[in-house]
N, C-alpha and C positions, 0 to 999 in steps of 0.2 A: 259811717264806719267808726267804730269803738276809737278804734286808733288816734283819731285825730282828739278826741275827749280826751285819751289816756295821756299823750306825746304832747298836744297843742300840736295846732297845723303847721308853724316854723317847723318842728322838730320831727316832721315824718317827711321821709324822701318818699321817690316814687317807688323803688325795690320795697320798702316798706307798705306802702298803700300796695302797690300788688302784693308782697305774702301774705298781705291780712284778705286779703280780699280773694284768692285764690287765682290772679290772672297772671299772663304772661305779661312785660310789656309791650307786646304786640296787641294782645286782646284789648288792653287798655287805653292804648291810641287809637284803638277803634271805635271806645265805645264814648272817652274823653280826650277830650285836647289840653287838658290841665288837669291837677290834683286837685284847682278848686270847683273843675264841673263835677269834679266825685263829689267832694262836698255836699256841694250843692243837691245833686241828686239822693245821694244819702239822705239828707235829712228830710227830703220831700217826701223819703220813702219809706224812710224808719224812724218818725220825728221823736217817740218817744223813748228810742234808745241811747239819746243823747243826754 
């Protein structure tokens, strides 16, 4: 996710990784248990948009 490039990971809450990201945070505790499995999954999945 962009966001965390743009913010640094201290400075993006979760409301924020969800409006970038387009989720509820219901969707998002679904699909992570933390902002850093976003992370992590992001960059696995979009390593060069970093």
């Amino acid at each position: 996710m962009h966001i965390f490039a743009e913010r640094g990971y201290a400075d993006c809450s979760l409301a924020d990784v969800c409006a970038t990201a387009g989720l509820s945070k219901r969707q998002f505790s679904e699909e992570f248990q933390t902002r850093e499995g976003a992370l992590i999954a992001s960059s696995r999945t979009n390593p060069l948009r970093w």
